[in-house]
MDTraj code that builds the backbone (N, CA, C; nanometers):
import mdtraj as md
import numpy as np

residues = "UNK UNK UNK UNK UNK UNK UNK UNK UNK UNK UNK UNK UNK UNK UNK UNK UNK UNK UNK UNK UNK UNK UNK UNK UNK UNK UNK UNK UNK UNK UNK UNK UNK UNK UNK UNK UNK UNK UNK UNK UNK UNK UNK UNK UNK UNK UNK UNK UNK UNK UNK UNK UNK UNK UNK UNK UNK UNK UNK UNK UNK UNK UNK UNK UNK UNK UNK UNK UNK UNK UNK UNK UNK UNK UNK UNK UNK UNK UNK UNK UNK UNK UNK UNK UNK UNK UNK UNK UNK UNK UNK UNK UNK UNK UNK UNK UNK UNK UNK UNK UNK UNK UNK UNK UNK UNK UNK UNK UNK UNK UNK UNK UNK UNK UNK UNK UNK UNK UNK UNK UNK UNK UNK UNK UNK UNK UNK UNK UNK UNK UNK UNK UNK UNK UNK UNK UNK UNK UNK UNK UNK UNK UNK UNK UNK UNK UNK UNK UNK UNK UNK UNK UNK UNK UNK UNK UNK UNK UNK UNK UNK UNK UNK".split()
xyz = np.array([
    [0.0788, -0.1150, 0.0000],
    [0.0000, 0.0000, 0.0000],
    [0.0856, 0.1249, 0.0000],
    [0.0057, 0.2036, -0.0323],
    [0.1029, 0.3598, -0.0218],
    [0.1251, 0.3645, 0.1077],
    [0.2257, 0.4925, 0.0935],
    [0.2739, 0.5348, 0.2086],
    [0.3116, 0.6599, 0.2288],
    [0.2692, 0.7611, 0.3291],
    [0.2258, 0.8967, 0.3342],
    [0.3623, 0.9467, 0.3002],
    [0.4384, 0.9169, 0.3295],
    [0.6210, 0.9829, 0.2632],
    [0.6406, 0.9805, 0.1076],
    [0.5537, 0.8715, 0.0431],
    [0.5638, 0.8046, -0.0815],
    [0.4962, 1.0033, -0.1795],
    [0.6058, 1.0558, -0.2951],
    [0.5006, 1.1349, -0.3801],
    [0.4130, 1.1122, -0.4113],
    [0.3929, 1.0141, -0.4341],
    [0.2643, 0.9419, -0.5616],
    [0.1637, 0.9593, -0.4713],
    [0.1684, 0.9178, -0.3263],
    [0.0761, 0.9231, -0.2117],
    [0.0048, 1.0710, -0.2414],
    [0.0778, 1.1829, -0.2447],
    [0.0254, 1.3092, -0.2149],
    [-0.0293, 1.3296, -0.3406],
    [0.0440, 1.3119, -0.4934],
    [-0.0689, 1.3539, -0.5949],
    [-0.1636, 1.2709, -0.6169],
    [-0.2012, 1.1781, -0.5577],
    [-0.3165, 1.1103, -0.5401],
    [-0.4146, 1.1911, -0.4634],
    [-0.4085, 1.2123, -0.3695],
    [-0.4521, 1.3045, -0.2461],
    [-0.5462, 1.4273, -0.3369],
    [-0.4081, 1.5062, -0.3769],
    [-0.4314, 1.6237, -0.4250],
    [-0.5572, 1.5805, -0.5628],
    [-0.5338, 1.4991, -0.6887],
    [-0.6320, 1.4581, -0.7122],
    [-0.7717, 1.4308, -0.6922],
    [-0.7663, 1.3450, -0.5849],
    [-0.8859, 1.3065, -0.5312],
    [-0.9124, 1.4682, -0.4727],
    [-0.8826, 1.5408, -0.4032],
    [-0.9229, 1.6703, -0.3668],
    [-0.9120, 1.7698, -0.4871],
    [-0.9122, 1.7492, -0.5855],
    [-0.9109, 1.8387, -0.6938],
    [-1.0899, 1.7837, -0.7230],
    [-1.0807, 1.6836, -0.7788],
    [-1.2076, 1.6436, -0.8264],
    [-1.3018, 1.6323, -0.7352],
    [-1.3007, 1.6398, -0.6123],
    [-1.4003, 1.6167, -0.4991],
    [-1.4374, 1.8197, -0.5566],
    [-1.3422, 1.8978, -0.5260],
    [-1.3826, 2.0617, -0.5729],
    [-1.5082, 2.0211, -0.6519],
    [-1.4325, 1.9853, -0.7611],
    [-1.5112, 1.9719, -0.8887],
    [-1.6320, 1.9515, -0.8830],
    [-1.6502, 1.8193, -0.8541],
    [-1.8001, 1.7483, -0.8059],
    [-1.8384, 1.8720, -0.6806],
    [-1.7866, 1.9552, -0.6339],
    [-1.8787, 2.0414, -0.4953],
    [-1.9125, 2.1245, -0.6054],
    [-1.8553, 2.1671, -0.6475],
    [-1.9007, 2.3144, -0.7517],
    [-1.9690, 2.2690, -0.8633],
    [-1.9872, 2.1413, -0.8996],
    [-2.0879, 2.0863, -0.9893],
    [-2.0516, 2.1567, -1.1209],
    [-1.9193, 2.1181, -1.1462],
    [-1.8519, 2.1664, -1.3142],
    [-1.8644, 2.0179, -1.3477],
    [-1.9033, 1.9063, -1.2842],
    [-1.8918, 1.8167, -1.3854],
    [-2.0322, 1.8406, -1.4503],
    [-2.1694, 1.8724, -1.4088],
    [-2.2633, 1.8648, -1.4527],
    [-2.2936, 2.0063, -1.5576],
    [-2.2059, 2.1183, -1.5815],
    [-2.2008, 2.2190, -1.6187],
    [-2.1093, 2.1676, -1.7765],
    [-2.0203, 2.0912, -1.7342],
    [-1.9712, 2.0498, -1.8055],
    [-2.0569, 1.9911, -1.8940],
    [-2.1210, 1.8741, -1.8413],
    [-2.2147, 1.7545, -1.9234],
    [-2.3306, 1.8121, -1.9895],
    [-2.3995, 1.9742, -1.9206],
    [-2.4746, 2.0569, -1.9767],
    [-2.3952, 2.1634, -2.0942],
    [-2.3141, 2.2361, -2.1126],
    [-2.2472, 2.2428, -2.2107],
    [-2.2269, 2.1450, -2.3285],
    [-2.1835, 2.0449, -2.2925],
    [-2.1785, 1.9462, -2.3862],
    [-2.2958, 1.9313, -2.4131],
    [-2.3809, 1.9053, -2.3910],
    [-2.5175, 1.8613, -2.4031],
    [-2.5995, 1.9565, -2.5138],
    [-2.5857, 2.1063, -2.4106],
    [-2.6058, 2.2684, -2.5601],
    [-2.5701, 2.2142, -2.6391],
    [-2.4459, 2.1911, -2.6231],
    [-2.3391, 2.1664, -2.7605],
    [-2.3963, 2.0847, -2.8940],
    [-2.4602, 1.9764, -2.8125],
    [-2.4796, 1.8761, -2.9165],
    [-2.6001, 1.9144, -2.9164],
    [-2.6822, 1.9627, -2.8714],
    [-2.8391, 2.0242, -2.9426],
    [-2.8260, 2.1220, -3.0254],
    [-2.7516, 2.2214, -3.0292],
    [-2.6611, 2.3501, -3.1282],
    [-2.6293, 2.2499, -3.2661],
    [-2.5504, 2.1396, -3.2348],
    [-2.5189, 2.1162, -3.3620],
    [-2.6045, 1.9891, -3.4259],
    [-2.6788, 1.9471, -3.3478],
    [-2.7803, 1.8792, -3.3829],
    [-2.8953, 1.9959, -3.5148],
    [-2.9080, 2.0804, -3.4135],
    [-3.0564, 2.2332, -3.4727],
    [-2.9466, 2.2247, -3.5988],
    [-2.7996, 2.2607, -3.5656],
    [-2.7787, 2.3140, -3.7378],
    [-2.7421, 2.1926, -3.8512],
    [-2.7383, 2.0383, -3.7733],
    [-2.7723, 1.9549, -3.9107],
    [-2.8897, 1.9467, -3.9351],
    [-2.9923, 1.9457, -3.8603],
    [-3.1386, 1.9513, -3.9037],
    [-3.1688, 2.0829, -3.9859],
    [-3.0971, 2.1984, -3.9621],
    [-3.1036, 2.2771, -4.0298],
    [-3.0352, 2.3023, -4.1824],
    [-2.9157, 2.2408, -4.1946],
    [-2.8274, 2.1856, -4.3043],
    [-2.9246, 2.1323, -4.3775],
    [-2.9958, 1.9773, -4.3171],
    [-3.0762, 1.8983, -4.4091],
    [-3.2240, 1.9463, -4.4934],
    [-3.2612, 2.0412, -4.4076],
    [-3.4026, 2.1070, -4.4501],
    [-3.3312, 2.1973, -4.5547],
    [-3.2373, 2.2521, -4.5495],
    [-3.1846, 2.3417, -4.6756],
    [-3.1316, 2.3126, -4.7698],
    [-3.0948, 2.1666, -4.7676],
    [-3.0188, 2.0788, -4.8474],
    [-3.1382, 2.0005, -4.9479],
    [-3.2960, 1.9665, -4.8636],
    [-3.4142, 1.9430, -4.9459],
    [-3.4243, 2.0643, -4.9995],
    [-3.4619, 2.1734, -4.9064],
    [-3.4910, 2.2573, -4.9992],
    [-3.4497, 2.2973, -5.1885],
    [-3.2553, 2.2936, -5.1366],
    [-3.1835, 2.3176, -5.2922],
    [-3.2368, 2.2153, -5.3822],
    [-3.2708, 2.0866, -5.3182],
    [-3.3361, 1.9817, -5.4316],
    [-3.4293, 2.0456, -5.5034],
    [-3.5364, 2.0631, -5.3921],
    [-3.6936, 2.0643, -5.4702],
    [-3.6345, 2.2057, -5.5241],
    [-3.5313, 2.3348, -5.5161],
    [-3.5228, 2.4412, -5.6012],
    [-3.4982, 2.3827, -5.7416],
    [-3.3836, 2.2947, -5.7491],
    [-3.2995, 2.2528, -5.8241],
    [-3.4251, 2.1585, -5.9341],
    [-3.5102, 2.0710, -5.8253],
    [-3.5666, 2.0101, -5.9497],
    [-3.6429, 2.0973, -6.0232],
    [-3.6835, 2.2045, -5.9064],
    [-3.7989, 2.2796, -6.0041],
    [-3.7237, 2.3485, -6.1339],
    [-3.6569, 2.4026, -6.1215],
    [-3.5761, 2.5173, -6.2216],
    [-3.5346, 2.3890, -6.3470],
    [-3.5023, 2.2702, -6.2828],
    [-3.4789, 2.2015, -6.3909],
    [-3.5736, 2.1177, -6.4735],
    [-3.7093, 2.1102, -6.3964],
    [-3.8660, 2.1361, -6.4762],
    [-3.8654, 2.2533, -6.5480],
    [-3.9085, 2.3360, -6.5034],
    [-3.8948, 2.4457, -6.5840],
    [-3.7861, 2.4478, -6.7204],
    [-3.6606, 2.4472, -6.6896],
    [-3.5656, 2.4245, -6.8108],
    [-3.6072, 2.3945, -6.9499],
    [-3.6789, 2.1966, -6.8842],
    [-3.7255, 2.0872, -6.9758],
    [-3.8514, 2.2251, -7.0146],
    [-3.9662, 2.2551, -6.9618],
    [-4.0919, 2.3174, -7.0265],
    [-4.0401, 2.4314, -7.1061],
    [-3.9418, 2.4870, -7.0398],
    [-3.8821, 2.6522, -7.1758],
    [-3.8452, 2.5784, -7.3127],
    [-3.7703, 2.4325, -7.2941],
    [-3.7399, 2.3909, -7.4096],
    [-3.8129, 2.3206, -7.4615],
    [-3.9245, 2.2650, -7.4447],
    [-4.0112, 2.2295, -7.5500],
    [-4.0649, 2.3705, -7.5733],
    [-4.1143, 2.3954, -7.4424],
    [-4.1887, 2.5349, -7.5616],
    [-4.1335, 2.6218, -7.6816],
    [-3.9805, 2.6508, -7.6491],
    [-3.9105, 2.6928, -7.7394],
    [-3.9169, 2.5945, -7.8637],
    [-3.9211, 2.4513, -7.8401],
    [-3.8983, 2.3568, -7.9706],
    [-4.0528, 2.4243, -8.0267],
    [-4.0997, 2.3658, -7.9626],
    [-4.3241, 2.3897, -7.9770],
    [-4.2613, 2.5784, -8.0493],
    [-4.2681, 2.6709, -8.0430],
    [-4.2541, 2.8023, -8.1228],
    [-4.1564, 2.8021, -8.2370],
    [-4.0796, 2.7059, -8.2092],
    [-3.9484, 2.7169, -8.3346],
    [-4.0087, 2.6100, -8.4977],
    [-4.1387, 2.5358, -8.4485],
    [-4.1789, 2.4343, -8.5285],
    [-4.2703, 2.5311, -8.5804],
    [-4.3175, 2.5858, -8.4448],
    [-4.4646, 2.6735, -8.5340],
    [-4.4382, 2.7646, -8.6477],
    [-4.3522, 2.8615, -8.6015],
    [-4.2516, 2.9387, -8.6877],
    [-4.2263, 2.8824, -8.8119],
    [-4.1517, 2.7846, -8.8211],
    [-4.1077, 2.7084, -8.9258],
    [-4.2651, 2.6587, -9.0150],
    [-4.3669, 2.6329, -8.9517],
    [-4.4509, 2.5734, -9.0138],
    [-4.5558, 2.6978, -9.0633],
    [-4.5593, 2.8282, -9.0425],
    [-4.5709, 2.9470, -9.0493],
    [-4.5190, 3.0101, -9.1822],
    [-4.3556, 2.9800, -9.1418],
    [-4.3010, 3.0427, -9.2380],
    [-4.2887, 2.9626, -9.3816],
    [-4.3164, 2.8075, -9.3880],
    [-4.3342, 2.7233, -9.4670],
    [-4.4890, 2.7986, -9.5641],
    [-4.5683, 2.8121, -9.4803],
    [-4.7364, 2.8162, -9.5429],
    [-4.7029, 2.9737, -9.5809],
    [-4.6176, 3.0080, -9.5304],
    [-4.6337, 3.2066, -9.6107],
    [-4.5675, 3.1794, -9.6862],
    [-4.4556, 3.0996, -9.7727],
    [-4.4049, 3.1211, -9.8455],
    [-4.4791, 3.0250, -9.9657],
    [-4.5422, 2.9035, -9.9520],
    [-4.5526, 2.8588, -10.0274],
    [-4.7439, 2.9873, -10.0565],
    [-4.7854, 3.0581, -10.0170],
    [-4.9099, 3.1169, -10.0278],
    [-4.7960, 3.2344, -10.1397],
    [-4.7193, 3.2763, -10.0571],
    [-4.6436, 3.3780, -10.1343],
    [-4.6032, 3.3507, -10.2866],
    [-4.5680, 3.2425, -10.2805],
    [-4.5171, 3.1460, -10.4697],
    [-4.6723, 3.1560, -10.4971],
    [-4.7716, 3.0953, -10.4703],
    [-4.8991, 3.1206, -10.4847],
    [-4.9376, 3.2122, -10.5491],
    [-4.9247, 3.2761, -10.4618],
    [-4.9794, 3.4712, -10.5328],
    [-4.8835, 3.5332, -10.6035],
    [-4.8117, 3.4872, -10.6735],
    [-4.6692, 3.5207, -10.7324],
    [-4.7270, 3.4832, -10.8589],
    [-4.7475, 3.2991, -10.8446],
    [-4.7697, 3.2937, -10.9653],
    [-4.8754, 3.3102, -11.0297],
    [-5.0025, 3.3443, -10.9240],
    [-5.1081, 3.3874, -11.0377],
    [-5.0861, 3.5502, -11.0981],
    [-5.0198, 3.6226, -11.0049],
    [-4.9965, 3.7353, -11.0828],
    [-4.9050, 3.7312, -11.1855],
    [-4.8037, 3.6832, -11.2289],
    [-4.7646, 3.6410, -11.3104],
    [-4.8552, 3.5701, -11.4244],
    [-4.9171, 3.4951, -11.3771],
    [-5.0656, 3.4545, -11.4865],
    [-5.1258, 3.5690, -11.5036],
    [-5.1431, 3.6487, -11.4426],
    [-5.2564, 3.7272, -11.4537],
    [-5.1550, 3.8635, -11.5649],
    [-5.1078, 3.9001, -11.5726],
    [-5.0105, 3.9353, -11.6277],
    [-4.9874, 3.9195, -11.7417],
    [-4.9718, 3.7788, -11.7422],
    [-4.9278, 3.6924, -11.9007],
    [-5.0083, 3.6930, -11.9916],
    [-5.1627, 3.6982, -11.8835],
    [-5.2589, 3.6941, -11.9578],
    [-5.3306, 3.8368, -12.0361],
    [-5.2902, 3.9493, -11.9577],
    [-5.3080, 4.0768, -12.0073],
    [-5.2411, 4.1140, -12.1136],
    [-5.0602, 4.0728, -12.0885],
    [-5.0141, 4.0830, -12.1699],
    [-5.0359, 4.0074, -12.3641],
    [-5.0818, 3.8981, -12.2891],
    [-5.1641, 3.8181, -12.4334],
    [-5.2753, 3.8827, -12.5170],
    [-5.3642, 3.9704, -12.4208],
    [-5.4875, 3.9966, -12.4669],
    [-5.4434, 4.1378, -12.5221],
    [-5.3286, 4.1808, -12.4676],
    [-5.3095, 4.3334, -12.5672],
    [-5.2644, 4.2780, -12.6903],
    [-5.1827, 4.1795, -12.6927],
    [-5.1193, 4.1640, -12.8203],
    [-5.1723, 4.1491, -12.9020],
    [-5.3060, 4.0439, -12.8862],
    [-5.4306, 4.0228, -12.9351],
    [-5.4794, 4.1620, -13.0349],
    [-5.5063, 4.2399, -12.9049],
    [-5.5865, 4.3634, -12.9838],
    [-5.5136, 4.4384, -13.0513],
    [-5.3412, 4.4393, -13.0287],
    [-5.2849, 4.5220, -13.1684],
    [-5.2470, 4.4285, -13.2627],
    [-5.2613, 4.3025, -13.2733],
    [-5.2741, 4.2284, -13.3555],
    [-5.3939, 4.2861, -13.4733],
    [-5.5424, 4.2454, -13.3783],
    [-5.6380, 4.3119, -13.4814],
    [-5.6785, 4.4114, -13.5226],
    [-5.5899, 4.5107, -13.4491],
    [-5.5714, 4.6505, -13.4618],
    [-5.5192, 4.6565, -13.5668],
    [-5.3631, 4.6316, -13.6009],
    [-5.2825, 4.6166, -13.7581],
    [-5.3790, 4.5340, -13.8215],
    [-5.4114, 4.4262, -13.7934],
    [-5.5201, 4.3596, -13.8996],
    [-5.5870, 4.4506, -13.9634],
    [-5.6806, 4.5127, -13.8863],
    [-5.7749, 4.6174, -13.8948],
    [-5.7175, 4.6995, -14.0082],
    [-5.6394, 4.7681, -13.9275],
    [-5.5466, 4.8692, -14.0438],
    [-5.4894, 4.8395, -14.1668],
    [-5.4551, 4.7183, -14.1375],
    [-5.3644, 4.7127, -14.3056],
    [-5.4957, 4.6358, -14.3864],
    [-5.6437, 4.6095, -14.3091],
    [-5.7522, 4.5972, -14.4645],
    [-5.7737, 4.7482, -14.4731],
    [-5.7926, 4.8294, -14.3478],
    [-5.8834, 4.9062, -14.4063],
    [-5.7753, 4.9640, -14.5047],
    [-5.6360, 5.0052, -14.5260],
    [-5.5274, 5.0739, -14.5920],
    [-5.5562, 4.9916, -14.7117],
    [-5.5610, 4.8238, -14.7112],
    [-5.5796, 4.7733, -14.8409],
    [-5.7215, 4.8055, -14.9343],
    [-5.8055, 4.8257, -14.9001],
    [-5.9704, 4.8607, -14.9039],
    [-5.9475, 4.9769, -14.9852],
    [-5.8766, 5.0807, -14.9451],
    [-5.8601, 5.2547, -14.9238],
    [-5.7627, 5.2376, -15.0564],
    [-5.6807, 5.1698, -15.0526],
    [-5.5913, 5.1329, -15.1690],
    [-5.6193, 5.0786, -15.3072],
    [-5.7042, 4.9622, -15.2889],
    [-5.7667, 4.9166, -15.4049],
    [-5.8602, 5.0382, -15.4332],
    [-5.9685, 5.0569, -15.3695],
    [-6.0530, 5.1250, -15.4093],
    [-5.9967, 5.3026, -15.4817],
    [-5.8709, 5.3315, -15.4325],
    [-5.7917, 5.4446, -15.4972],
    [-5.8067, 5.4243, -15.6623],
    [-5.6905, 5.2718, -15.6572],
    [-5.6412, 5.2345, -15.7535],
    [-5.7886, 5.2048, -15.9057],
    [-5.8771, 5.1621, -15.8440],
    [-6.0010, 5.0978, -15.9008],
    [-6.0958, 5.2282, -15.9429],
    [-6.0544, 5.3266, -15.8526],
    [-6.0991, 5.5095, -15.9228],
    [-6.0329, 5.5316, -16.0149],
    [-5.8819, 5.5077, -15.9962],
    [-5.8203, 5.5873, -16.1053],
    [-5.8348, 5.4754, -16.2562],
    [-5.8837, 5.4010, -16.2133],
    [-5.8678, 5.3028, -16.3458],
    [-6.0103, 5.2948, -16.4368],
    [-6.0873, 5.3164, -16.3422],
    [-6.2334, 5.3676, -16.3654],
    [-6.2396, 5.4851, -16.4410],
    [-6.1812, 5.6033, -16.3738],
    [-6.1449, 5.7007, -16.4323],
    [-6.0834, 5.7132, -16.5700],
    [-5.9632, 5.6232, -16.5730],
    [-5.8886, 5.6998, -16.6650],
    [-5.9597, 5.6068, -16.8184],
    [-6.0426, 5.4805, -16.7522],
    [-6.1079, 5.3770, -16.8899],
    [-6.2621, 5.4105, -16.9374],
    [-6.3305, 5.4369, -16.8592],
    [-6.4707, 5.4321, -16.8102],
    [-6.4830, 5.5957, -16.8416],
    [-6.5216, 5.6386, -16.9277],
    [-6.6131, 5.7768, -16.9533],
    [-6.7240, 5.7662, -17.0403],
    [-6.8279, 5.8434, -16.9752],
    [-6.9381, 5.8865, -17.0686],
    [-7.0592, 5.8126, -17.0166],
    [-7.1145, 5.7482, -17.1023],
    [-7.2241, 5.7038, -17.0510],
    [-7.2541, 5.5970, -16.9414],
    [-7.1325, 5.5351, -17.0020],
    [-7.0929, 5.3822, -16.9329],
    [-7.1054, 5.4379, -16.7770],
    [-6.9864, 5.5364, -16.7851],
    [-6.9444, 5.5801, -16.6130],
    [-7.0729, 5.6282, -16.5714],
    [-7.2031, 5.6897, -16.6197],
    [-7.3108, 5.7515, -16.5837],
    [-7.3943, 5.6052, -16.5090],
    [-7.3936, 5.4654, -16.5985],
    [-7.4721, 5.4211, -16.5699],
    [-7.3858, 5.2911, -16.4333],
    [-7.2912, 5.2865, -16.4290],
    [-7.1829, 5.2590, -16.3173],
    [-7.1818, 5.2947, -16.2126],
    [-7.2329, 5.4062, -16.2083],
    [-7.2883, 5.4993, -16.1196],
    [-7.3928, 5.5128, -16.0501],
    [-7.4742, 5.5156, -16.1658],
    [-7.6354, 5.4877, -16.0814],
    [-7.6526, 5.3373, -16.0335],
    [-7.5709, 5.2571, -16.0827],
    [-7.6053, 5.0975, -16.1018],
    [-7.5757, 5.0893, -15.8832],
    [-7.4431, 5.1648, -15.8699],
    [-7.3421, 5.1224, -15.7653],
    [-7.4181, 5.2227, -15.6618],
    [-7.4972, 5.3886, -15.6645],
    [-7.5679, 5.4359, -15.5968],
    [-7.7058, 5.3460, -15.5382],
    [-7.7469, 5.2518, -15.6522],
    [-7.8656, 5.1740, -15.6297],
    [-7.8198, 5.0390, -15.5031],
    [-7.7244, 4.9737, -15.5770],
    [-7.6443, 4.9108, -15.4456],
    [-7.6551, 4.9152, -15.3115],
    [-7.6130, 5.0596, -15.3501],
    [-7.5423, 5.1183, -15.2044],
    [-7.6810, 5.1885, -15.1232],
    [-7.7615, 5.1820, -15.2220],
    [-7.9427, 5.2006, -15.1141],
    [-7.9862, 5.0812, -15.0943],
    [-7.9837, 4.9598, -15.1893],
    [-8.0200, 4.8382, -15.1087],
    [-7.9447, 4.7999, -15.0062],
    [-7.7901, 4.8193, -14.9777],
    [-7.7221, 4.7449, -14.8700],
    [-7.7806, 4.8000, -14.7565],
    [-7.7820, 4.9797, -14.7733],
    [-7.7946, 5.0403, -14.6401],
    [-7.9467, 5.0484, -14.5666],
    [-8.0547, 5.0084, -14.6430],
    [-8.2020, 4.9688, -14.6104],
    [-8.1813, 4.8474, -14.5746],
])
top = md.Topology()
chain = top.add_chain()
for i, resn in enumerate(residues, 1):
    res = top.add_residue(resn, chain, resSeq=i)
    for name in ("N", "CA", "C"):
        top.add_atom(name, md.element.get_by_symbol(name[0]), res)
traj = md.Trajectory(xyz[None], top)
């Protein structure tokens, strides 16, 4: 056994009277309550970590719903567009080419009419021509009685056509 001369004897002593303090002043239970805060403090802030950590999920999934819906919708407007700009252009060739018909066709129908316009003109010039030529030949063969009765013959004519 120890022995009161022995060191070891006295820091034993002193020990045991250190911690006997301790236990009077009740730092061990101050202690075990500290610790105790302690671990409810960091308990509140992993429970608090984890609720913010769902939270970034459900942010995260939402925004990345959203993402997926901007991009179809964007696909959904970029088709419409396209299918838009498909039907205006082919309406546009459309109306292109009937004016162009329509056109071709005006242009046909004038040609038409100065067609029968010169037609027109070069009988009536031929008409105007013979009939010149058919005076002066009348004229210069045809005198006297003959031309008197050529005359009345072609005045008589010319009252039956116009009755």
């Amino acid at each position: 056994m120890l022995h009161p001369a022995d060191p070891v004897f006295w820091v034993m002593i002193a020990f045991i009277g250190f911690v006997a303090l301790l236990i009077y002043y009740g730092i061990p239970g101050a202690v075990g309550k500290a610790l105790d805060d302690r671990a409810t403090a960091i308990r509140a802030d992993l429970d608090e970590a984890r609720r913010l950590r769902d939270e970034a999920h459900a942010l995260l999934a939402d925004y990345q719903r959203r993402s997926r819906e901007a991009e179809d919708e964007t696909k959904t407007i970029l088709e419409q567009a396209k299918r838009e700009g498909e039907a205006l252009a082919a309406e546009t060739r459309k109306n292109l080419q009937e004016s162009v018909e329509r056109r071709t066709k005006l242009a046909e129908e004038k040609i038409e009419r100065a067609e029968a316009q010169a037609l027109s003109d070069v009988r009536t010039a031929s008409v105007e021509s013979a009939t010149a030529v058919a005076e002066k030949i009348l004229k210069s063969r045809v005198a006297g009685a003959t031309a008197n009765t050529l005359i009345e013959n072609g005045i008589r004519d010319l009252d039956g056509k116009l009755n």
